[in-house]
Structure formats: structure tokens, C-alpha cells
ROZAKE-691390 format. One record per residue (C-alpha): residue number from 1; x, y, z. Coordinates in steps of 0.2 Angstrom, whole numbers, always signed. Layout:
ROZAKE-691390
{atom NUM,{X,Y,Z}}
...
***
This chain:
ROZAKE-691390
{atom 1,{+1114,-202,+222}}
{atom 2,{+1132,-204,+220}}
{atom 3,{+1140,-202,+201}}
{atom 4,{+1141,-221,+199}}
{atom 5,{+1124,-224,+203}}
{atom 6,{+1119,-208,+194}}
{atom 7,{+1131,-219,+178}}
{atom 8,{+1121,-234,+182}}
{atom 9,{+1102,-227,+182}}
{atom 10,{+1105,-217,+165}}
{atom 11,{+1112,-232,+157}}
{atom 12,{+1097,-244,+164}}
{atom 13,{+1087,-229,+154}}
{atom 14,{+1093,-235,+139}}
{atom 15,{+1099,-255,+140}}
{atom 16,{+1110,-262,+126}}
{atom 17,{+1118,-278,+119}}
{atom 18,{+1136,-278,+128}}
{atom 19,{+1148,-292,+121}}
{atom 20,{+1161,-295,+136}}
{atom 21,{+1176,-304,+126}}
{atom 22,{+1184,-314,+144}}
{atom 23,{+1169,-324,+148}}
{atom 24,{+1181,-336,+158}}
{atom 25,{+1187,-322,+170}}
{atom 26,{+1176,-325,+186}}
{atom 27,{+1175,-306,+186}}
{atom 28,{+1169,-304,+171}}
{atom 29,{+1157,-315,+174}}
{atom 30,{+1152,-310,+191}}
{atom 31,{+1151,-293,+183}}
{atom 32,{+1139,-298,+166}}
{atom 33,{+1126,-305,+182}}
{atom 34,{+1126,-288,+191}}
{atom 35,{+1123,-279,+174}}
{atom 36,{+1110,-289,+170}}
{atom 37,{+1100,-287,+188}}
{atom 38,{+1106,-269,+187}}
{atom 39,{+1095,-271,+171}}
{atom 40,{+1111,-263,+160}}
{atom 41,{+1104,-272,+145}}
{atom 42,{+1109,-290,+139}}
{atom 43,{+1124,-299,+141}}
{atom 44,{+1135,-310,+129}}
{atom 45,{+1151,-320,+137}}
{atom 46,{+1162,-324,+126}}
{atom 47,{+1171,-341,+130}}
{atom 48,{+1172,-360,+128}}
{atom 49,{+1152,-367,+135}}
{atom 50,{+1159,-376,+147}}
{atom 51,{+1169,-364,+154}}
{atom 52,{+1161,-349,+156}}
{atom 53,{+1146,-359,+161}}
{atom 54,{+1155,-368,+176}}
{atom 55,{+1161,-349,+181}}
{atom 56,{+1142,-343,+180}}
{atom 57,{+1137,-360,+191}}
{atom 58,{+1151,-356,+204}}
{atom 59,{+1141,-341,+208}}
{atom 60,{+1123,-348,+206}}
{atom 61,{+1119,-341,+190}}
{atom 62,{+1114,-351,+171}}
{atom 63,{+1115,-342,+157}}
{atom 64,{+1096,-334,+150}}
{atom 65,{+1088,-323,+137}}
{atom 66,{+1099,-309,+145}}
{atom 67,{+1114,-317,+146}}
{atom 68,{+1121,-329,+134}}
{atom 69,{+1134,-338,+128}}
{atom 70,{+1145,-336,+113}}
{atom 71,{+1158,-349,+110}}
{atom 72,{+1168,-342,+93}}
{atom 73,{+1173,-363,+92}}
{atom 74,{+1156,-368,+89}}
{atom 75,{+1146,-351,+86}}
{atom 76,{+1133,-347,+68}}
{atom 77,{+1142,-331,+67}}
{atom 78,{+1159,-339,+66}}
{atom 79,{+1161,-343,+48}}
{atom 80,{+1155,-323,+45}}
{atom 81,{+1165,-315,+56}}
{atom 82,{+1180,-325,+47}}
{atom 83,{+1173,-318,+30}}
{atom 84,{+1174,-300,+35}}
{atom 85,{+1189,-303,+44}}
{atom 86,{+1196,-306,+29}}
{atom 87,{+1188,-292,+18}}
{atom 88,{+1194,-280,+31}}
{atom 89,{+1215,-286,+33}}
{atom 90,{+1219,-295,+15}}
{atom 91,{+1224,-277,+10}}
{atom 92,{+1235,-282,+24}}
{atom 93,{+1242,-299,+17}}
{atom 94,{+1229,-309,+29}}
{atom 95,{+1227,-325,+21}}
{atom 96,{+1210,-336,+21}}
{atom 97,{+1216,-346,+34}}
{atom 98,{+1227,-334,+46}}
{atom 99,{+1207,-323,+46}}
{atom 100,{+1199,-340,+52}}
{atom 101,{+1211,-342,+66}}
{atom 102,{+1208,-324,+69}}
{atom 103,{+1189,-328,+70}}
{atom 104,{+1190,-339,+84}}
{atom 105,{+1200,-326,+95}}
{atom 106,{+1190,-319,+107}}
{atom 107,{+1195,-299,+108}}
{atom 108,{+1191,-301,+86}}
{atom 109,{+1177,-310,+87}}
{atom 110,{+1169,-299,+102}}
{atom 111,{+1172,-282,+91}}
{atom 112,{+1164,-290,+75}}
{atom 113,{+1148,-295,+83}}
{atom 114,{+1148,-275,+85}}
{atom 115,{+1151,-272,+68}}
{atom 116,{+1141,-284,+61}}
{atom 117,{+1126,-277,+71}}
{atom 118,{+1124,-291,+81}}
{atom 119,{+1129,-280,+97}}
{atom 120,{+1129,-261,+103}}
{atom 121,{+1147,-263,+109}}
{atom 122,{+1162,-271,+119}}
{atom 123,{+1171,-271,+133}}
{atom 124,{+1189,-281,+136}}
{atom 125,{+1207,-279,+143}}
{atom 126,{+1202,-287,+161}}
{atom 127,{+1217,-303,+155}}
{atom 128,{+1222,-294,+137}}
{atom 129,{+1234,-280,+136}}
{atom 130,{+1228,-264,+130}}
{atom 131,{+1237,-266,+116}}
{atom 132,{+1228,-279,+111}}
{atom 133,{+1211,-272,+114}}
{atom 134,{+1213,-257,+107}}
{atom 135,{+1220,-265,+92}}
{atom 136,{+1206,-277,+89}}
{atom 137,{+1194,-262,+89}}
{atom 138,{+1204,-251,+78}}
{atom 139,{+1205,-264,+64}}
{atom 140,{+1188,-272,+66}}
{atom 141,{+1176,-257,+71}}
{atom 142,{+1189,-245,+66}}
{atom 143,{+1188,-225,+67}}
{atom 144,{+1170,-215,+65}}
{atom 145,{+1171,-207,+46}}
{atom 146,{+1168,-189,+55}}
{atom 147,{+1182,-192,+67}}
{atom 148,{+1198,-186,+67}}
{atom 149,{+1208,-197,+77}}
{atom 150,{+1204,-212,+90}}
{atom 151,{+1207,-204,+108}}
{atom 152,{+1204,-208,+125}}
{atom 153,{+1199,-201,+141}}
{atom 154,{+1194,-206,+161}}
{atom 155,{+1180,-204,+170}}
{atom 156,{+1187,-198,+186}}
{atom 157,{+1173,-201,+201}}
{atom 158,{+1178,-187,+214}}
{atom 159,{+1177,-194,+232}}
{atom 160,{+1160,-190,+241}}
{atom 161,{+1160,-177,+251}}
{atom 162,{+1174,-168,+240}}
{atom 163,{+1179,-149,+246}}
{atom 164,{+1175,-144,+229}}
{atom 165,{+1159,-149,+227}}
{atom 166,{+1161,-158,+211}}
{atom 167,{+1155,-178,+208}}
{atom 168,{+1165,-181,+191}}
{atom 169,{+1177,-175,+178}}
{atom 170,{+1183,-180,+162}}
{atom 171,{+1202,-182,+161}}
{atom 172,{+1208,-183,+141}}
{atom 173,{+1218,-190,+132}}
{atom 174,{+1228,-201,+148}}
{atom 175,{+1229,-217,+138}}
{atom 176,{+1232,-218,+120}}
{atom 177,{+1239,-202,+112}}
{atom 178,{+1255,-199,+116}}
{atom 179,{+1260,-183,+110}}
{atom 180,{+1244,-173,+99}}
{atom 181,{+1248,-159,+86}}
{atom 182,{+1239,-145,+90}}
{atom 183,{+1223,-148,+77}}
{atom 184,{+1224,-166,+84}}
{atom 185,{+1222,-160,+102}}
{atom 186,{+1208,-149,+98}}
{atom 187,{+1199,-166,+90}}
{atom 188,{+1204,-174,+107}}
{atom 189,{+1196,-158,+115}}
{atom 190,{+1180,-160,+103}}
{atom 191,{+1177,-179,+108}}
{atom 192,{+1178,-176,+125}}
{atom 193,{+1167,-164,+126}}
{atom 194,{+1153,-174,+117}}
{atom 195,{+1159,-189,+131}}
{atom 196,{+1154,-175,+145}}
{atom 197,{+1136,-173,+138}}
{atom 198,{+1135,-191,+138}}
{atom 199,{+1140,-199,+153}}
{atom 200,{+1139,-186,+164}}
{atom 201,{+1124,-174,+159}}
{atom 202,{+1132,-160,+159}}
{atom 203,{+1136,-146,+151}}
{atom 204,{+1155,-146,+144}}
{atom 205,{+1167,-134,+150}}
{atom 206,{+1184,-138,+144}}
{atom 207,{+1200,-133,+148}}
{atom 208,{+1217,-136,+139}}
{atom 209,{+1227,-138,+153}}
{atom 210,{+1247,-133,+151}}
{atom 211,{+1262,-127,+165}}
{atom 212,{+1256,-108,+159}}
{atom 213,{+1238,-99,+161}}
{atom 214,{+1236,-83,+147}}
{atom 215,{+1254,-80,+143}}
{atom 216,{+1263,-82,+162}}
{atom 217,{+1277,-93,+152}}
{atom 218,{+1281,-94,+132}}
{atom 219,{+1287,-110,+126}}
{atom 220,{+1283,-121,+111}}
{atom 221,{+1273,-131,+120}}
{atom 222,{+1262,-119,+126}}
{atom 223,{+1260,-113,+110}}
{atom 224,{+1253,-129,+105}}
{atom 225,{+1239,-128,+118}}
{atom 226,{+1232,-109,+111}}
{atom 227,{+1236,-117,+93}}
{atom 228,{+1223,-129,+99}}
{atom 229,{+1210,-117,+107}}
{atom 230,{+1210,-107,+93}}
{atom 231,{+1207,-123,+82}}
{atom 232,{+1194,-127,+94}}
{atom 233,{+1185,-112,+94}}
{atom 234,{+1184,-112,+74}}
{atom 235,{+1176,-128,+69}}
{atom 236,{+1165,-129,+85}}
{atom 237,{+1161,-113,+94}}
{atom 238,{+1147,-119,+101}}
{atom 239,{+1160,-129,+114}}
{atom 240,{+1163,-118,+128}}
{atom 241,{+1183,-121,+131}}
{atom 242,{+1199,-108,+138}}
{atom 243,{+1219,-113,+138}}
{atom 244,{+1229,-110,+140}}
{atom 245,{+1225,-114,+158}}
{atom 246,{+1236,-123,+172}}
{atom 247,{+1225,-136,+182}}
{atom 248,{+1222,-125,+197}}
{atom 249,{+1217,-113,+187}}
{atom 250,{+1206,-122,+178}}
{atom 251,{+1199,-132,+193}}
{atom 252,{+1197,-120,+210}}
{atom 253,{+1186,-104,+205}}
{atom 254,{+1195,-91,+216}}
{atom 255,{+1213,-95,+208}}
{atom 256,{+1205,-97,+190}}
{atom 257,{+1195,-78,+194}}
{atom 258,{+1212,-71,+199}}
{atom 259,{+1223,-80,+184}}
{atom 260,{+1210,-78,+168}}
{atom 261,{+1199,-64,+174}}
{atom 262,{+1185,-64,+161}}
{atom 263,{+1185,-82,+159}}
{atom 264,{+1168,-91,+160}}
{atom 265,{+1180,-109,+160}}
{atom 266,{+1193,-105,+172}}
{atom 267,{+1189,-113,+191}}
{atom 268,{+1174,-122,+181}}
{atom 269,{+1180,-133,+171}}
{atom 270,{+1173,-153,+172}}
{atom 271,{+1185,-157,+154}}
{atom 272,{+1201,-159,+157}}
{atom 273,{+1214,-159,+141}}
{atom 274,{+1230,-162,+144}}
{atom 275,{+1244,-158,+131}}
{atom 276,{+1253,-176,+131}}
{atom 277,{+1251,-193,+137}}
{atom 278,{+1264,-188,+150}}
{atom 279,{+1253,-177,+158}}
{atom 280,{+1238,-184,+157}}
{atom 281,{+1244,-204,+164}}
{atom 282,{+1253,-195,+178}}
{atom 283,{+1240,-182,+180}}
{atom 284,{+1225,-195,+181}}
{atom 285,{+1235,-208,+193}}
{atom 286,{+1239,-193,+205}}
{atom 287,{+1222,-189,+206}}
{atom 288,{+1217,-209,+209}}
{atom 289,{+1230,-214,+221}}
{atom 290,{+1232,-198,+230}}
{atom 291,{+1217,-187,+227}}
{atom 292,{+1205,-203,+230}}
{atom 293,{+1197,-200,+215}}
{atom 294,{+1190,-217,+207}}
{atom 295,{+1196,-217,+187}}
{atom 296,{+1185,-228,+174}}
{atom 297,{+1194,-229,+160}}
{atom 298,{+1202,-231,+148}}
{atom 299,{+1188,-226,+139}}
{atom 300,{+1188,-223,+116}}
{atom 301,{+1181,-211,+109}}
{atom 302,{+1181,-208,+90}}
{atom 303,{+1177,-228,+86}}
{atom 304,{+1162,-232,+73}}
{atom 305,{+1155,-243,+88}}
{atom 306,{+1158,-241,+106}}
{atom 307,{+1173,-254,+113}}
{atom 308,{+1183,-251,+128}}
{atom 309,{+1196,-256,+139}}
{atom 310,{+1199,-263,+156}}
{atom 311,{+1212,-262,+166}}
{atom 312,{+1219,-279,+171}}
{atom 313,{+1218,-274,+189}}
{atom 314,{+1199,-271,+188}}
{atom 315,{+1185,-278,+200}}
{atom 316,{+1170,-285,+195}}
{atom 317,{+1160,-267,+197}}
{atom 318,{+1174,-258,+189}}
{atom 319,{+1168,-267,+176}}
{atom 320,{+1149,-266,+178}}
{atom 321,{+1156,-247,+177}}
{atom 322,{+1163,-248,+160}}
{atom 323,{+1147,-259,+153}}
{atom 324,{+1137,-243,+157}}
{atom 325,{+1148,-231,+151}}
{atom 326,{+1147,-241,+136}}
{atom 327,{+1128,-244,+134}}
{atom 328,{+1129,-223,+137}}
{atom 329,{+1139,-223,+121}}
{atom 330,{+1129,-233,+113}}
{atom 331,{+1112,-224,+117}}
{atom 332,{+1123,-208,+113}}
{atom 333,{+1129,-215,+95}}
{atom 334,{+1108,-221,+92}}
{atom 335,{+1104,-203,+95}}
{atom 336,{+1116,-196,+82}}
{atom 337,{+1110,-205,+71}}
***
């Protein structure tokens, strides 16, 4: 079974409620009728009726008990969503009538059905910018009270067949966090790590990656990365995690054995922590475009509720990918709680 179909089986083991805020998009549409017959969980599109059900008849399907249709124009949760909106921004000068515009905004409206219970989570950012998406989450799901920060990572799906061995990493943090602190890197570290035991099954091992493995080169920046281990190490030791480590030597065992002797990470790392948004963007499109490695992502960590983010380039099973990575977060947030 390849790691996509591995992603797929364990999220069918646990189904949730996914709100998908671009019902118009015919991929997004096309995607929320695979999920469904994948049996992912139930489906909500969000969209104009007509719309979204003239996409769904394009490709023979008719909206069910599984997947519905939520119009924000004409929806019962409308006038709520609005309500809340306005609780949560007035702080924020958002008047009574700016909040019911904002109700009727799909990305919004999507992320309240999440906080108001009426979903496990959301997925968006197929036609929206990232920007967008992310900020809807962060203002209306908003950060977990035990996290530290909102962070991001990839799921990178190594090529079948791969030299290495390996069928998936985690690559952290490639598209949100530009430049962490040390403390704030070992929080990016922590995140990741609890992402690893929950989309891929595994065990963490995490490496903070820098251009120097155990004192080869002394800079600030490297400094940052042992900073972080040793923050790392404090406040969860039960996290097995090394740095400083460069990628090979966190990646292929024989240079990682020769580089960090000792090291039980080194050569086996599947958690990848880069020490800026530089590395990690560069470092996970090098890996997609020339390693062949398949990248699912961005995906958040650190929110109250799962809501993640497309790229705008995405196909319909990249984003049957992402709704399982999310009903995994979902079934992984249940379970802490």
C-alpha cells in the first residue's frame, strides 16, 4: 500500500464532518464526491445552490446525507455565524453590519461551522490566497490554548520505489513562519512531532536541520538551532530529536553514523525542521520538483480546530489528500481530548 493509500485508509477509520469553502470550484467538487465514496466522512460545499449544484450535476452526482450544501446567503447558521463574528473582531472595531458581510464570506463562514461545532474542520485556498485562508482560521478558530505559535508543515510522499526506503517525511515549518526564535522553533519542532504520530503512524524522530552538524561551523544561526534542541529536550524529553544536523546527515544513515556518531536521529530522521522559511520553501520545492517527492501541504498545526490550506495549483486528489489529512487531525484532536 502506497502512503496516500495508507493516508486514505486510516482517515476512512475515523470519518469526519469536512467543510470545503470553494464549493463552485469543479475540483472541489469532484474532490468532496471521491471523499465521500472513499468513505472520508461527510461532505459540506459551500457555495451559491445553484451553483455548486449545477458543478455536482456536470459530473453525475446530487447532493445527499453525505454531501451537502451550504449557501451562507440563505443558510440557518447564518445569522449565528454573524453573531460570533462579531463577538470575536468588535475588539477589532468590526461593526454589526461589516460582521454580517463577513458572515456571507465563504473562507468565514467555512471556519465558524468548525468553531461553532457544526464541523471537525476545513479545508480552502484552491481559488483563495493563503493569506486569506490562513487568516480566516486564525481569527475565527484561532490558536489552541496549549500552543505556542501557529506553524506549518508538508507531508512529502517520497517516490515509490525510493533508494532510501522511506514512504514519507514531514518537512516543518515551509510555509508560515518566517524566521522562528529558538524557543519558537522548538514549538515548531513539538507540533511536528505530534503531526508524525498522526498522519503517518510513526514514531518521530526529528531533526533541526542547519548548514553545520555538531559544531563543523559556529555562526549565530547555528546557535539558534542547539538553542532550540536544548529547548526541545527540556519541556518534552519524551521527543526523540538531534541538531544540530545538515540534511544529509540527518537523512542517509551511513553519512549521519559518520557525522553524529552516537546519534540514534542522525540518518533516521522522518521530521524535518528547518531553521527559516527560506530553507524550508526552497528545501520542500527541491524535493518536489527535482526529488519527485509529492508535497501535501500546507498543512496548520497549533489551530483549536483543524483548517488547512490548498495550493491554487491543486488537483481534485490533492485535495481528497488534504480532507484526509484533515479528518486525521480531527480524529487526533478527539483523542486528546
Amino acid at each position: 500500500m502506497s502512503v496516500l493509500d495508507d493516508l486514505q485508509s486510516r482517515a476512512a477509520a475515523h470519518p469526519a464532518h469536512i467543510v470545503l469553502s470553494e464549493g463552485f470550484d469543479p475540483r472541489i467538487v469532484s474532490a468532496a464526491v471521491q471523499a465521500v465514496a472513499a468513505g472520508l466522512g461527510r461532505i459540506t460545499l459551500v457555495g451559491d445552490t445553484h451553483t455548486v449544484t449545477r458543478e455536482l450535476t456536470a459530473i453525475g452526482a446530487a447532493p445527499s446525507r453525505a454531501l451537502q450544501i451550504a449557501d451562507p446567503a440563505i443558510s440557518p447558521h447564518t445569522d449565528h455565524v454573524a453573531r460570533t463574528y462579531f463577538e470575536l473582531r468588535q475588539h477589532k472595531g468590526v461593526t454589526h453590519e461589516v460582521a454580517e458581510k463577513q458572515a456571507r464570506d465563504p473562507l468565514v463562514f467555512a471556519a465558524m461551522l468548525v468553531r461553532l461545532g457544526h464541523a471537525d474542520g476545513t479545508v480552502g485556498g484552491a481559488v483563495a490566497t493563503t493569506s486569506d485562508t490562513v487568516r480566516a482560521a486564525l481569527q475565527v478558530i484561532g490558536k489552541a490554548a496549549d500552543a505556542p505559535l501557529v506553524s506549518s508543515f508538508f507531508l512529502m510522499a517520497l517516490p515509490k520505489g525510493h533508494p532510501s526506503g522511506r514512504g514519507a517525511m514531514i518537512f516543518s515549518d515551509c510555509g508560515l513562519v518566517i524566521d522562528p526564535s529558538a524557543t519558537e522553533l522548538s514549538a515548531i519542532a513539538a507540533q511536528s512531532a505530534a503531526s508524525c504520530r498522526a498522519l503517518m503512524a510513526e514514531t518521530p524522530k526529528v531533526a533541526l536541520l542547519s548548514f553545520s552538524t555538531k559544531g563543523s561551523a559556529r555562526h549565530d544561526a547555528v546557535t539558534k538551532v542547539t538553542d532550540a534542541l536544548e529547548h526541545l529536550r527540556a519541556n518534552h524529553p519524551d521527543i526523540a530529536a538531534d541538531g544540530e544536523l545538515q540534511f544529509d546527515a540527518a537523512f542517509v544513515p551511513s553519512v549521519g553514523s559518520s557525522k553524529a556518531k552516537g546519534s540514534d536521529v542522525a540518518g533516521h530522521a522522518n521530521v524535518m525542521v528547518f531553521p527559516n522559511l527560506d530553507a524550508g520553501n526552497i528545501g520542500y520545492k527541491i524535493a518536489q520538483r527535482i526529488g519527485g517527492c509529492m508535497a501535501i501541504g500546507p498543512v496548520l498545526q497549533g489551530l483549536a480546530k483543524p483548517a488547512n490550506d490548498l495550493s491554487r495549483g491543486c488537483t481534485a486528489d490533492d485535495v481528497v489528500h488534504m480532507i484526509a489529512v484533515t479528518a486525521l487531525q480531527a480524529a487526533a484532536l478527539k483523542e486528546r481530548t
